[in-house]
N, C-alpha and C positions, 0 to 999 in steps of 0.2 A: 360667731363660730357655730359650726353645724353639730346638733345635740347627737352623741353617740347612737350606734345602732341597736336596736328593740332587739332583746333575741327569748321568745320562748320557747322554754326547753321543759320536753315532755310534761308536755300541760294539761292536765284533765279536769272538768267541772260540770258537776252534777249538781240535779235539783231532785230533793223528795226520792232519791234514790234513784234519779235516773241520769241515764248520762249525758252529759249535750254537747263535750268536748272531749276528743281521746288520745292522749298521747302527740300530743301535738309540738312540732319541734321545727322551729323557720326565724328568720332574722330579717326584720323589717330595715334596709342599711339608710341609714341617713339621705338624708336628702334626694332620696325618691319617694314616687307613688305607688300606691298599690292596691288590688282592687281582691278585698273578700267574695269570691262567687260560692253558690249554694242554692239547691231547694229550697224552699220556704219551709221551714226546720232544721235545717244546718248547721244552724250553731253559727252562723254571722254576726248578730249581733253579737250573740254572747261574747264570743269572740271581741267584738271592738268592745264592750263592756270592760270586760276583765283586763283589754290595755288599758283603758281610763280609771283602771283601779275602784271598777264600781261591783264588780264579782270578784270573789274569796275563792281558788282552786282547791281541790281537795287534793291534789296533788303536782308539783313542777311546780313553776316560777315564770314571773316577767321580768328580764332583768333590762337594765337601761335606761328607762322612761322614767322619769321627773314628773308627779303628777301635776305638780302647780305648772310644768310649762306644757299643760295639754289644753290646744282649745277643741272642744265638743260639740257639733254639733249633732242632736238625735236624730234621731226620724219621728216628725210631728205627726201625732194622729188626735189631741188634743182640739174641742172648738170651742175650748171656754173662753169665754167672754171678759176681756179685762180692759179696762178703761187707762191705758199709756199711750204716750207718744212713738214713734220711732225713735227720736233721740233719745228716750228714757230706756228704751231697750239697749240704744245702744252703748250708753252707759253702763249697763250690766256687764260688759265684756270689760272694764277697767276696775271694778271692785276690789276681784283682785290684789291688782297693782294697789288701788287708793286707800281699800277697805271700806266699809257700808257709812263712816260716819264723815271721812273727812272730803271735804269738799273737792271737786276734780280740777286738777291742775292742768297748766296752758298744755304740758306733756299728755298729759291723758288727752285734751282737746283734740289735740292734733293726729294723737294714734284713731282716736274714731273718727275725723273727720277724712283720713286718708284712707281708712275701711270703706268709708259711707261711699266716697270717689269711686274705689275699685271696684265696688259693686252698683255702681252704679244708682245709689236709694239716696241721693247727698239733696236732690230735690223733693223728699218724701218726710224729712226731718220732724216738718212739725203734723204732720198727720197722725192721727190712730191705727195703732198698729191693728186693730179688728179691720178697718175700712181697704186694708191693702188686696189686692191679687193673691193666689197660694204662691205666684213665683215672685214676686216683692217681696212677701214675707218673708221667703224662704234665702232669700239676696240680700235680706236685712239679717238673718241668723246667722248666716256665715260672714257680714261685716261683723257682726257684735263678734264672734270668737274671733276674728283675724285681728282685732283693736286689742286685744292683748301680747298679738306680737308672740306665739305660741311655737314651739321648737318642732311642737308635734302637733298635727291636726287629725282630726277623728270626724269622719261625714258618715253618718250612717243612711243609707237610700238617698242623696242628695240633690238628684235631680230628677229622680218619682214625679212625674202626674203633672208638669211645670211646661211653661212653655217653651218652643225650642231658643228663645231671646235667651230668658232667664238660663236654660241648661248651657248656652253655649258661654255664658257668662263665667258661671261658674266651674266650667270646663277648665278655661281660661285660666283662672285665678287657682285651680288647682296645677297648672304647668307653670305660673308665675311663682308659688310659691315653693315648686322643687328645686325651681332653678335660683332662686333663695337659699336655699339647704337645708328649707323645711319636709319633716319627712311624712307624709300625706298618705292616710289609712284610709278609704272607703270601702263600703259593701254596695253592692249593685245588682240588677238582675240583668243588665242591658249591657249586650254584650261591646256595641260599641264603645258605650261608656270605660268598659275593660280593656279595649285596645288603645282607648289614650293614657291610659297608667303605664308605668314602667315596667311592673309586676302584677302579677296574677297569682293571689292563692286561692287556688279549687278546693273547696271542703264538702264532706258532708259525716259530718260530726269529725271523722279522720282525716286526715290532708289529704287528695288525690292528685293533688299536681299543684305544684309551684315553680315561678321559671317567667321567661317573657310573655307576653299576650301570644307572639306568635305562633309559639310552640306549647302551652297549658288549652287556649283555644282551640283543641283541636275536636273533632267528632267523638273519636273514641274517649276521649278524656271526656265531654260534656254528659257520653250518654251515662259515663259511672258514678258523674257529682248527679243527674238530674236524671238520669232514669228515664221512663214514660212520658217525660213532660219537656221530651225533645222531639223536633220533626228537620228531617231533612228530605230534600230535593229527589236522590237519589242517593240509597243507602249508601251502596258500592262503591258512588265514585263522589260522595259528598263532599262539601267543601269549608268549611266551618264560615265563611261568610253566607251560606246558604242556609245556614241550621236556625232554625227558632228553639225557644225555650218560650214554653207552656206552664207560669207558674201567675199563682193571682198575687203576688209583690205584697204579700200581708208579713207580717214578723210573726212567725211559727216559733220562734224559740221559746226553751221549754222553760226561762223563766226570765224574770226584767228586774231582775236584782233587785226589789221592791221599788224602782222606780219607777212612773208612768213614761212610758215614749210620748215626750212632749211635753214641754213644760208650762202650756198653757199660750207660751208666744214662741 
């Protein structure tokens, strides 16, 4: 059964008195994708933050979302060094389900072993996870949350800097899993990435446009989420497949809920 629809309603949160989300009001409906776009300070993550229930608003609410059935995955900017396997990673994603002490059952086996498949890393198992590619690793994060079998999925930048193998991978598995009933959050700076989601919310701390790719993608809409750090072809008669966005894809939000982006794997 497909997990009810996300709906925040007038939502605001600030850090140290500043604000990094304003009044923000939209409904994530089930069993679609959706693509957070923004400047690099927008309030993106924070945003997917505060659905995973890891920011406190100072005002409005999230309603709908079950946090235990959210799988996560951050945006890695972490290069500490940790001595695991793949499969040991991938066992993270069933804790969970198992809890930390008791030993993982043929069930748990099988939800990671059909992760490990869709992503392709089912031949990577016994390797160290330091020894992989950034787009291995990153194909092994999102098998470890899909192996909890998660109502809701949460990617923040998920196909950043990876190869077109690994992004088209996980393209994939983000259209595999809506058509699932799973309802699939990312943040992105790349606009194609945005035209494969079902949805588009344009933010920049405020909502500027939400609606399909075809219609929130448009010129006018991108020049008021990103400002100066759009170029088009031809002002006048641009085309929103011709528009670049000029941004350096860092996480500008104004705080990380005391958590590091990156959990080390």
């Amino acid at each position: 059964m497909s997990p009810p629809p996300i709906e925040v309603r007038d939502l605001t949160v600030a850090y140290d008195g500043k604000v990094a989300l304003r009044h923000l009001n939209h409904t994530f409906v089930a069993g679609t994708s959706t693509a957070i776009m923004g400047a690099n300070g927008s309030g993106k993550t924070t945003l997917l933050n505060t659905l995973a229930g890891l920011n406190s608003p100072i005002a409005g609410s999230v309603v709908g979302v079950d946090i235990s059935d959210i799988g996560y995955v951050m945006h890695h900017v972490s290069r500490r060094w940790m001595p695991i396997t793949v499969s040991e990673v991938l066992e993270m994603g069933r804790y969970r389900q198992a809890g930390l002490l008791r030993r993982l059952s043929i069930d748990d086996r099988r939800h990671i072993e059909t992760a490990a498949e869709r992503l392709e890393v089912i031949d990577l198992l016994s390797l160290q996870f330091h020894e992989l590619s950034e787009g291995q690793r990153q194909r092994v994060r999102v098998a470890r949350a899909l192996s909890s079998r998660p109502g809701v999925l949460l990617l923040d930048e998920p196909i950043t800097g990876l190869d077109l193998a690994s992004q088209q991978r996980i393209l994939d598995v983000v259209a595999d899993e809506t058509a699932r009933g799973t309802t699939v959050v990312i943040t992105t700076h790349h606009l194609d990435e945005a035209r494969h989601c079902d949805n588009v919310l344009l933010i920049a701390t405020e909502i500027v446009a939400a609606g399909p790719p075809e219609e929130v993608l448009q010129p006018d809409q991108l020049r008021k989420a990103f400002g100066s750090r759009t170029l088009g072809r031809h002002e006048e008669h641009d085309h929103p497949h011709e528009m670049i966005l000029l941004d350096d894809h860092g996480h500008g939000d104004h705080h990380r809920s005391g958590h590091e982006h990156g959990d080390g794997i």
